[in-house]
TISE-817558 format. One line per field, with one value per residue (C-alpha): residue number from 1; x, y, z. Coordinates in nm, 3 decimals. Example, Ala and Ser with C-alpha at 12.3 -4.5 7.8 and 13.67 -1.06 7.14 Angstrom:
<kelums>
i c(1_2) $
x c(1.230_1.367) $
y c(-0.450_-0.106) $
z c(0.780_0.714) $
</kelums>
This chain:
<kelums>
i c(1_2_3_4_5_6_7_8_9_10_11_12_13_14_15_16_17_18_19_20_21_22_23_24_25_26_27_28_29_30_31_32_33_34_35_36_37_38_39_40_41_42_43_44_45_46_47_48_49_50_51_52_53_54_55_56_57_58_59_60_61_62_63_64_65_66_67_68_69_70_71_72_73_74_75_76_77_78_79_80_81_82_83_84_85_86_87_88_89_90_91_92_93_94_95_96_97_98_99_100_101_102_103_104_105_106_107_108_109_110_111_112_113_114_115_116_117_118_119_120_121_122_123_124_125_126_127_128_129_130_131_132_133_134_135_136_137_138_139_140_141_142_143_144_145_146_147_148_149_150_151_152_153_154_155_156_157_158_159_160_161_162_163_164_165_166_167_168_169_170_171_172_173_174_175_176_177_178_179_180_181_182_183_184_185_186_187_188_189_190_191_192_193_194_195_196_197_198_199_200_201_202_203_204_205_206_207_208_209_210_211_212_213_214_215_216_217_218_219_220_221_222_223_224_225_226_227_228_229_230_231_232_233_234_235_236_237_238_239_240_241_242_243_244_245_246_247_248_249_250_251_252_253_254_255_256_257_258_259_260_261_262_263_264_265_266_267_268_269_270_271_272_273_274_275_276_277_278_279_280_281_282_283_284_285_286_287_288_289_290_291_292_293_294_295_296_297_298_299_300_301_302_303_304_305_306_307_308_309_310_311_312_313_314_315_316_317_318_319_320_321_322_323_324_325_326_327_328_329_330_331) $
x c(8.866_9.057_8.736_8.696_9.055_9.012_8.709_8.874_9.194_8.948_8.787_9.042_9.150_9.395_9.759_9.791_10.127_10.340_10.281_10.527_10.637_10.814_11.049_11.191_11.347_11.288_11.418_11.249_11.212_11.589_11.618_11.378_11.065_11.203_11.198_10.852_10.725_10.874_10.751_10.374_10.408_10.531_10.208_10.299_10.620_10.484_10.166_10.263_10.072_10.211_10.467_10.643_10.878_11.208_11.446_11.756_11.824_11.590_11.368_11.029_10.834_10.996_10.972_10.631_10.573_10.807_10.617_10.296_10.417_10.555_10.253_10.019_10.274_10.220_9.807_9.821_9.728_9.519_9.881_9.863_10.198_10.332_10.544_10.828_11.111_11.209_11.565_11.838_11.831_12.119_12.318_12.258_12.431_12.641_12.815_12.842_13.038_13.307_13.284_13.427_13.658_13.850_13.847_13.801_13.569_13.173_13.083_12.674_12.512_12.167_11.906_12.165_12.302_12.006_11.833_11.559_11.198_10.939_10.668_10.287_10.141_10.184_10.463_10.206_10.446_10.647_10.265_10.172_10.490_10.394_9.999_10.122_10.362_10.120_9.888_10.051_10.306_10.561_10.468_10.566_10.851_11.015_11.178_11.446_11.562_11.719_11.842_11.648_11.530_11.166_11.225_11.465_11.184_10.945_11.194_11.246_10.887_10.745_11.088_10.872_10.774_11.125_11.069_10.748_10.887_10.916_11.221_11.426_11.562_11.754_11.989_12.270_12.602_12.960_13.164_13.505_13.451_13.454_13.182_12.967_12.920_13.242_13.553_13.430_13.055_12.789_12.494_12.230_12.415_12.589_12.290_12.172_12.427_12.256_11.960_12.127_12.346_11.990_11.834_12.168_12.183_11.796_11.662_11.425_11.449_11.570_11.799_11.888_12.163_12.232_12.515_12.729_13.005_12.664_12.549_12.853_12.823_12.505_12.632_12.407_12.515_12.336_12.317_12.087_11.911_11.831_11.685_11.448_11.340_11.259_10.904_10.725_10.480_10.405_10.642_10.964_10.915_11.005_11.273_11.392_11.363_11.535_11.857_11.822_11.831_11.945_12.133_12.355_12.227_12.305_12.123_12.387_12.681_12.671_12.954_12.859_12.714_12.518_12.370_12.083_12.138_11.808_11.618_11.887_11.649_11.309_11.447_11.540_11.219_11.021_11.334_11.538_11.769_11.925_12.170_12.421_12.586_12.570_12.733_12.626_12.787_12.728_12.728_12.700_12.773_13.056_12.906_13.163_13.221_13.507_13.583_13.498_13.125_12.829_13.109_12.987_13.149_13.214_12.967_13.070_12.839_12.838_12.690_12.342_12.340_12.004_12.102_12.080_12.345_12.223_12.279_12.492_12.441_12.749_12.758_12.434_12.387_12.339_12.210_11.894_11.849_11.847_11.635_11.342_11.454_11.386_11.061_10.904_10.950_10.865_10.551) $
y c(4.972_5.198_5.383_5.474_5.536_5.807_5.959_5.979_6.168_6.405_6.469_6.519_6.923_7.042_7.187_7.532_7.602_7.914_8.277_8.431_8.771_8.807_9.124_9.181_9.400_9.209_9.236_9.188_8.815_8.751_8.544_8.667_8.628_8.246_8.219_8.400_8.138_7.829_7.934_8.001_7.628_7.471_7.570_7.280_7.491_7.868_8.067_8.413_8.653_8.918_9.050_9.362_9.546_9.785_9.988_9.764_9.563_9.889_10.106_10.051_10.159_9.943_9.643_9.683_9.638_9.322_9.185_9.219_9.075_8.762_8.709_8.718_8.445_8.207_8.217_8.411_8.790_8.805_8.784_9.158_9.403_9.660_9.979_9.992_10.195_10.369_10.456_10.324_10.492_10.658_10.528_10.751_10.742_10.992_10.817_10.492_10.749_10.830_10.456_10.371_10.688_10.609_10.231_10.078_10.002_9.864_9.524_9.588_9.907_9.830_10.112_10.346_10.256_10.466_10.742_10.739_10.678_10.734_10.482_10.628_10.436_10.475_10.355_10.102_9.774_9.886_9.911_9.597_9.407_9.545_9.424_9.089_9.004_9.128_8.863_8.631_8.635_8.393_8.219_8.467_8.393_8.700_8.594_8.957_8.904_9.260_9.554_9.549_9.858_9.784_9.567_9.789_10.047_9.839_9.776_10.127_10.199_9.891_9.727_9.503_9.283_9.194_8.915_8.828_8.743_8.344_8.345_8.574_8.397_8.644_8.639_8.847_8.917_8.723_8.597_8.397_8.508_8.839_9.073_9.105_9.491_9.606_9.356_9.381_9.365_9.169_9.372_9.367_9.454_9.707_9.871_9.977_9.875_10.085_9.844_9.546_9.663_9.726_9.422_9.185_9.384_9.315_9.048_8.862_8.477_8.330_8.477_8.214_8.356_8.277_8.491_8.429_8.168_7.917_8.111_8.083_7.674_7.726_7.816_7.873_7.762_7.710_7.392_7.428_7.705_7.494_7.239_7.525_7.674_7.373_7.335_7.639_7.788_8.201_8.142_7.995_8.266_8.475_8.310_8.261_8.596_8.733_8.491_8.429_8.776_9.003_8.894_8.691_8.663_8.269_8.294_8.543_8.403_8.040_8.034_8.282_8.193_8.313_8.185_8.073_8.342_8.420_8.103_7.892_8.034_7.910_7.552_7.511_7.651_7.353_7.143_7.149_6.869_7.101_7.258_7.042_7.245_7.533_7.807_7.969_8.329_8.641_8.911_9.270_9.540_9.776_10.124_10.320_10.507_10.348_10.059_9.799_9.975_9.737_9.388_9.142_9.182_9.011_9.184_9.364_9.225_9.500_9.669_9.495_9.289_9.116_9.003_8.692_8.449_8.387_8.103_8.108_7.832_7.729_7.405_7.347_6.998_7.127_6.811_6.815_7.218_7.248_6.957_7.121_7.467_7.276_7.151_7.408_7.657_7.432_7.279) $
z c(10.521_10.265_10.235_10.627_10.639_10.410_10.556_10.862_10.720_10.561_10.905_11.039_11.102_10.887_11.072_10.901_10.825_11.001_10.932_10.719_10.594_10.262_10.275_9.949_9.712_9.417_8.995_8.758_8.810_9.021_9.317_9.543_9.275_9.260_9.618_9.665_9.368_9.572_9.902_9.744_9.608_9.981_10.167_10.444_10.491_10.550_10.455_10.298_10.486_10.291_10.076_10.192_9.969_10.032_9.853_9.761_9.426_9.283_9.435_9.619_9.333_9.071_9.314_9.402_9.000_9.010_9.288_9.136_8.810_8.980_9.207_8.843_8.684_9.002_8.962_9.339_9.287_9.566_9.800_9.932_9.833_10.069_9.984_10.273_10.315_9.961_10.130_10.333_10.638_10.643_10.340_10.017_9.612_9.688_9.954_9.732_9.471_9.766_9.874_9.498_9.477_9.760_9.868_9.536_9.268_9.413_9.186_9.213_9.347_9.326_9.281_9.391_9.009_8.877_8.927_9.218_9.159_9.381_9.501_9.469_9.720_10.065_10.228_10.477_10.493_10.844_10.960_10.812_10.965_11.314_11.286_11.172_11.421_11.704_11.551_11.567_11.882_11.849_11.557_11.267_11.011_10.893_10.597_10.488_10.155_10.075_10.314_10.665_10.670_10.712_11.003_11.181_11.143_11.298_11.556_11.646_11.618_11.847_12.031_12.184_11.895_11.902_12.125_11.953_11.593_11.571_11.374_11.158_10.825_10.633_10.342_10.390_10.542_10.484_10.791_10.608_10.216_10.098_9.976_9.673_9.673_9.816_9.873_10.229_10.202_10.105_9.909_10.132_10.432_10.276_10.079_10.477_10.761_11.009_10.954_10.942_11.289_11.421_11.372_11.456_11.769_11.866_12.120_11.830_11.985_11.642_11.343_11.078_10.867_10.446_10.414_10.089_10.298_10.197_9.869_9.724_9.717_9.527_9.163_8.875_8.501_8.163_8.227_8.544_8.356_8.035_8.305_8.443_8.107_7.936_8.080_7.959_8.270_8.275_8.520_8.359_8.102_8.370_8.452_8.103_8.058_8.329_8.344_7.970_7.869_8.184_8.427_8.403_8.006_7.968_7.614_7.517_7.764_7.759_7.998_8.275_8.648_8.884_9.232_9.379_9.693_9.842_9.701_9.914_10.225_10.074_10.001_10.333_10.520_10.236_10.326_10.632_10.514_10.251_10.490_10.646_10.910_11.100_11.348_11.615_11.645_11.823_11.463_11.398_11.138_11.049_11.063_11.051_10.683_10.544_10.339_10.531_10.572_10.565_10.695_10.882_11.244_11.558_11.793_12.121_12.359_12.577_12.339_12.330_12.605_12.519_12.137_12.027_11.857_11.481_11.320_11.083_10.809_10.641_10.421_10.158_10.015_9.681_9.434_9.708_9.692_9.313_9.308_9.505_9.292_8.995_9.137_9.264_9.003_8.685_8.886) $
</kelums>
C-alpha cells in the first residue's frame, strides 16, 4: 500500500509556486542578500523569476556585484540580475547635504554617502519588470526591498500593469515610530519619495507594508549572530563577514544591534504565521522639501481616487521569525 501511495504522489502534477520579482539594492551581504538566500530556499513559497537591482543602500553598479556574489554563495547563479534605476528620480547628494544643514543631522545616507559609480550594463530591469508582470497577470509578487524607483518607472511607463501585479510586499515606510534616515523618514522612502508617493498612490490590487513600526520588534544581537555563524556554508561566511566585520561589526562590538528589516518580508511570504496583526490604511509620501521629506503620510484621497489601502503589518511573533531566519540561511 505504502508503495502505491507513493507512486501516486509522484504522479501526481506538481503546484508551482507564485512568480516573484526581487527588487533590491543590496550590501555587501545585508538584509536583502539574507532575504534573497531565504526566499531561494522556500521554493513552495515563491519562484524568483528575477532579481532586479536599484540605486539605494549603494549604487546600481555596486549592487549588481553584491547580487551576483550572493546568488554564487547560494549554489543559484543561473537566477538572472538586472541593472535598474542608478538614481532617485528626483532626489540627489546635494539635496541630502541641505537636508542635514538645516533640519538636522541624516543617521544613514546610503550611496549618496559616496561618490557615484556608474553601472556598465544596461539599465534593462524596468523592461524586465514590465515583461514579467504581463506574463504573468495577476499572479506576480513584487517583492521592493530598497527605494521604488524601478517600479514607479514601470508604472509611468505601462500604468496598466498596475492592476496586473498580484501583490506588492515592500519594506519601507514608518506610520507611529520615527525614521531611520531622517527623524522623520525611513531610508527607503526617503532615498526616492517621489517613487514611493508614486507607487502608494497607484491602483496595484495588493500592497503589504514592513515599515520599521514591525522591524523595529525584530532586533539583532551577538547572540542571534553567534547562532547563524556557527554552521559554516559559503553562505554564513557572508554573513559572518558582513555583520561580523561591517555593519554592525558584532566581532568587534559585542554589544551592538541591528535588525532583521527586509528579511522580516521573506519569513512571512515562507511563513504567514510570523505576523500577528495588521492595519489597513490609506498611505502616501511627504514630497515636499523639508524635513519631514520622504514621511509616511495619511493620503488625500482625492488625490488618487483609484489607490488602494496597504496593509500595514504591525506586530511580528519574533521566536517563530528568527527561527525560520536561522533555518533558512544555515541550511
Amino acid at each position: 500500500m505504502r508503495s502505491l501511495l507513493a507512486a501516486l504522489a509522484c504522479a501526481l502534477p506538481l503546484v508551482a509556486a507564485e512568480p516573484l520579482l526581487f527588487d533590491t539594492d543590496p550590501g555587501y551581504f545585508n538584509d536583502d542578500c539574507q532575504a534573497l538566500v531565504m526566499l531561494l530556499r522556500s521554493p513552495a513559497a515563491a519562484t524568483v523569476e528575477a532579481v532586479t537591482v536599484v540605486a539605494g543602500n549603494v549604487w546600481t553598479a555596486e549592487g549588481m556585484e553584491n547580487a551576483a556574489r550572493t546568488l554564487r554563495a547560494a549554489g543559484t547563479p543561473r537566477v538572472r540580475v538586472f541593472a535598474g534605476a542608478q538614481a532617485p528620480l528626483l532626489h540627489t547628494q546635494a539635496m541630502a547635504e541641505i537636508e542635514a544643514a538645516r533640519w538636522g543631522p541624516l543617521e544613514f545616507r546610503g550611496a549618496f554617502a559616496g561618490p557615484f559609480r556608474a553601472a556598465t550594463a544596461a539599465p534593462d530591469a524596468v523592461a524586465r519588470i514590465i515583461e514579467s508582470i504581463e506574463g504573468h497577470p495577476g499572479r506576480i509578487t513584487f517583492l521592493a526591498l530598497g527605494p521604488m524607483t524601478n517600479l514607479a518607472m514601470a508604472l509611468r511607463l505601462r500604468p496598466e500593469i498596475a492592476g496586473k501585479i498580484g501583490q506588492l510586499v515592500f519594506m519601507g515606510g514608518n506610520v507611529r515610530v520615527a525614521g531611520n534616515a531622517s527623524r522623520a523618514a525611513e531610508f527607503n522612502f526617503w532615498f526616492d519619495p517621489e517613487a514611493a508617493a508614486a507607487v502608494l498612490r497607484s491602483a496595484i490590487p495588493r500592497k503589504v507594508m514592513f515599515g520599521l513600526d514591525i522591524c523595529n520588534q525584530a532586533k539583532l544581537t551577538r547572540r542571534e549572530f553567534e547562532q547563524v555563524v556557527a554552521v559554516k556554508t559559503p553562505v554564513t561566511e557572508l554573513y559572518r563577514e558582513e555583520l561580523g566585520n561591517r555593519y554592525p561589526g558584532f566581532l568587534k562590538h559585542p554589544d551592538a544591534t541591528a535588525f532583521l528589516w527586509d528579511a522580516l518580508t521573506a519569513a512571512w511570504l515562507a511563513d504567514p504565521s510570523t505576523v500577528t496583526a495588521s492595519e489597513s490604511m490609506y498611505l502616501d509620501v511627504e514630497t515636499r522639501f523639508g524635513g519631514r521629506y520622504g514621511a509616511t503620510i495619511p493620503l488625500d484621497r482625492r488625490l488618487a481616487p483609484a489607490a488602494t489601502a496597504v496593509q500595514v503589518m504591525t506586530r511580528l511573533d519574533f521566536p517563530k521569525t528568527f527561527a525560520l531566519y536561522r533555518s533558512l540561511l544555515t541550511r
